[in-house]
C-alpha positions, 0 to 999 in steps of 0.5 A, a space after each residue: 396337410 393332406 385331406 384325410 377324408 378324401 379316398 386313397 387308390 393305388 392308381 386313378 384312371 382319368 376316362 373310360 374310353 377305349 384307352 382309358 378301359 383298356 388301361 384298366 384291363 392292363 392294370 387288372 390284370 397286373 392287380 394293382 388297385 385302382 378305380 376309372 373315372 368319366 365325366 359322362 357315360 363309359 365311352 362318352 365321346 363315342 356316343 355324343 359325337 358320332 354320327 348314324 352311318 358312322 363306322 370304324 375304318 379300322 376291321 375287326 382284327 385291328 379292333 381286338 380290344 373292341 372285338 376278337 370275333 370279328 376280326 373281317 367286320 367294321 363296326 357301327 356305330 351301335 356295335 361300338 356302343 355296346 363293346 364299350 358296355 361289355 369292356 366298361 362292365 369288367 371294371 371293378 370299381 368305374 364311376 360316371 358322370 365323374 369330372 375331373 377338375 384340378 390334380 395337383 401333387 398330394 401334399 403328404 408327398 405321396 402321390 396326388 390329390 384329384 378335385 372331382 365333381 363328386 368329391 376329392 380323391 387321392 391318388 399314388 398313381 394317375 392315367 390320364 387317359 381322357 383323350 386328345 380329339 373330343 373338344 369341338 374346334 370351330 374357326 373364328 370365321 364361324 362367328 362371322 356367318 349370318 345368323 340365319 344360316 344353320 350351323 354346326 360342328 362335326 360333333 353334332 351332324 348326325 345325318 342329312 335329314 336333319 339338316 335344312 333344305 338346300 345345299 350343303 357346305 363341308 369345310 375340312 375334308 380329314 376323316 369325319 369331312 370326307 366322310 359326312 360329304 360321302 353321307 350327305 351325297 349318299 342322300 341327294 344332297 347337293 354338296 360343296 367341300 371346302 378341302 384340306 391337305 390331308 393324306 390317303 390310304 389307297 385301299 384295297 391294294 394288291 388283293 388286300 386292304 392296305 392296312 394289312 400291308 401297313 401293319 404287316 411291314 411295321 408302319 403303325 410300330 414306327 417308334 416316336 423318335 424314329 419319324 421325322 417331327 415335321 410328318 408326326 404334325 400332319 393330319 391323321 391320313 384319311 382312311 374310308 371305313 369298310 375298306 372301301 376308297 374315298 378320297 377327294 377325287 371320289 367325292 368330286 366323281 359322286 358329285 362334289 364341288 371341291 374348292 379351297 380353303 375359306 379365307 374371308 367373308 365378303 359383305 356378309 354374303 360370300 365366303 371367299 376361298 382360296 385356289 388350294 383345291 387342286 393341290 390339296 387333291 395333288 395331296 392327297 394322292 402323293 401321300 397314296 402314292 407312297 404308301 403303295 411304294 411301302 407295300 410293294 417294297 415290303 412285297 418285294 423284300 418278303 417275297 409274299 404272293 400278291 396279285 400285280 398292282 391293281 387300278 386305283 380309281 381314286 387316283 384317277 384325276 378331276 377336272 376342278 372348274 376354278 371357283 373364287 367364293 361361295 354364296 352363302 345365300 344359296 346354302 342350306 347349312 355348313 358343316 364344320 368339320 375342323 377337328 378337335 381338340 382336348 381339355 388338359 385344364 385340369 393338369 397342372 403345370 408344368 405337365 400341361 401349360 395353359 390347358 395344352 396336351 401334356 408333354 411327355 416322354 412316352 407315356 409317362 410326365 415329368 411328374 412321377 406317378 403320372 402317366 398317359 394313354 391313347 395320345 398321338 404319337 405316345 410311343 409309335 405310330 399306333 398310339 391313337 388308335 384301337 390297335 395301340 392302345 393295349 400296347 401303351 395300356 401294358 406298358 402304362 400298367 407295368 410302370 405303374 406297379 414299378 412305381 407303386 413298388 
């Protein structure tokens, strides 16, 4: 029987981050009923899980949803804070400090049952929209390290001064492990970057930032099908806020150490890394070198005025002194920054398998009345960020009415 006094909504939006708000305003605007749910404050990750100098690497005019004034600006961190605040107040009906713990098809037939920390609800609808890049993964290895050395996720850095004294380890070098090394640099830190193989935009490039070539030639409008599955399960390319360059080259130039992967502890003293320093740089600057070939085609094909290609100083190479272990004496602190993952327990299955993202074909599950936003790879390339989440949120809301007949 189904729990009559659980509340019945004509849609459930599971997080109130921008996804999840921009959900809301799609909905809003096509009136459909419905109340956004959080388990912490609208925004929640954005605020517990960013460090000072944080900025978006995306400008102002591919954050349109955070904010249409500024189109040239990158916001910090205290920015994004305080859009999110302005997005969360238009919402009708949003409910904080609101888990969601189970969701299971509502036994009247007509929709789902979601079990909350606050209660039941039920459902004709639901987006999931709670993200895939807010639980913190660390490596085994990290269990491993003496106890005495400070540890932590990319989650909990929030600047230099925090940090004991003494050289810092920052094993990962996607977005956030680029960044922080940049910040601990920028503070007198002595720095060893354990590196990854993780693609660059090279920025700015021919008189613009290199987004704008991106986003005026349709890369971020690739359509799911249409990229190779091997490309979509690459790391997201590192892109440095601000629309200044950085990239492993730039670090190593600012003082970095860059050595390899981490594959052992030995006596409980050295970490023993691997020689992929050189090709993970080799990576990297592979990956810039065609995203200039992509503009320069797109500059040819449209015959748009662009200045000749320009220097980039990030592709200018290093010399890497050949390094086979790190002493883990001599280290002030490590810095894992190994990315993140998502909680999906709460789906059932078969829509999410032990806790895995959910599979789904565009936006919507197999289940019907079930819907997602703000995921890689969703529906095109922008998905997962700023930029494609009110595309997704448009067409999440207009299945929903359809659904909701």
């Amino acid at each position: 029987m189904p729990d009559s006094s659980a509340t019945r909504h004509d849609c459930v939006v599971v997080g109130a981050g921008p996804a999840g708000l921009a959900a809301s305003a799609a909905l809003t605007a096509l009136d459909v009923d419905h109340v956004v749910l959080d388990r912490g404050q609208a925004g929640q990750t954005w605020r517990s899980q960013r460090w000072d100098s944080f900025r978006l690497n995306t400008p102002g005019w591919m954050s349109q949803l955070l904010h249409p004034s500024h189109e040239q600006e990158y916001l910090d961190r205290s920015q994004v804070w305080a859009a999110l605040d302005s997005l969360a107040a238009s919402v009708g009906d949003l409910r904080t400090r609101t888990d969601v713990v189970g969701l299971e098809p509502d036994a009247g037939g007509d929709g789902f049952r979601l079990d909350t920390s606050q209660g039941p609800l039920r459902a004709r609808s639901v987006v999931v929209a709670t993200g895939d890049q807010n639980v913190p993964r660390l490596p085994a290895m990290s269990a491993q390290l003496p106890h005495s050395l400070v540890q932590v996720h990319t989650s909990h850095y929030r600047c230099a001064d925090a940090l004991p004294d003494g050289p810092v380890l920052v094993v990962g070098t996607g977005q956030s492990g680029c960044q922080i090394a940049a910040d601990l640099l920028a503070a007198g830190r002595e720095v060893v970057v354990s590196t990854s193989s993780v693609g660059r935009v090279p920025t700015p490039y021919r008189g613009r930032e290199s987004l704008y070539w991106l986003v005026a030639c349709g890369f971020y409008d690739q359509a799911t099908a249409q990229v190779d599955p091997v490309v979509r399960a690459m790391p997201i390319p590192l892109l440095a806020p601000a629309g200044r360059p950085l990239g492993l080259p730039t670090l190593a130039r600012r003082g970095a150490q860059l050595v390899g992967r981490p594959t052992a502890l030995v006596d409980g003293r050295r970490l023993e890394v691997d020689d992929s320093a050189a090709a993970n740089v080799a990576a990297g600057e592979a990956f810039a070198a065609r995203l200039r070939t992509i503009a320069d085609e797109f500059i040819v094909r449209t015959g748009v005025d662009a200045p000749a290609p320009d220097a980039d100083p990030d592709s200018e190479p290093v010399t890497l002194a050949p390094v086979a272990s790190v002493d883990l004496r001599r280290l002030g602190a490590v810095v894992w920054c190994t990315g993140f993952g998502g909680d999906f327990r709460w789906l059932p299955e078969p829509v999410s398998t032990r806790g895995a993202a959910p599979v789904l074909d565009g936006v919507a599950a197999s289940v019907a009345g079930l819907y997602a936003v703000g995921l890689r790879w969703l529906t095109r390339r922008r998905s997962s960020i700023l930029h494609g989440f009110p595309v997704d949120a448009a067409e999440v809301a207009d299945r929903v009415k359809a659904h909701l007949g």
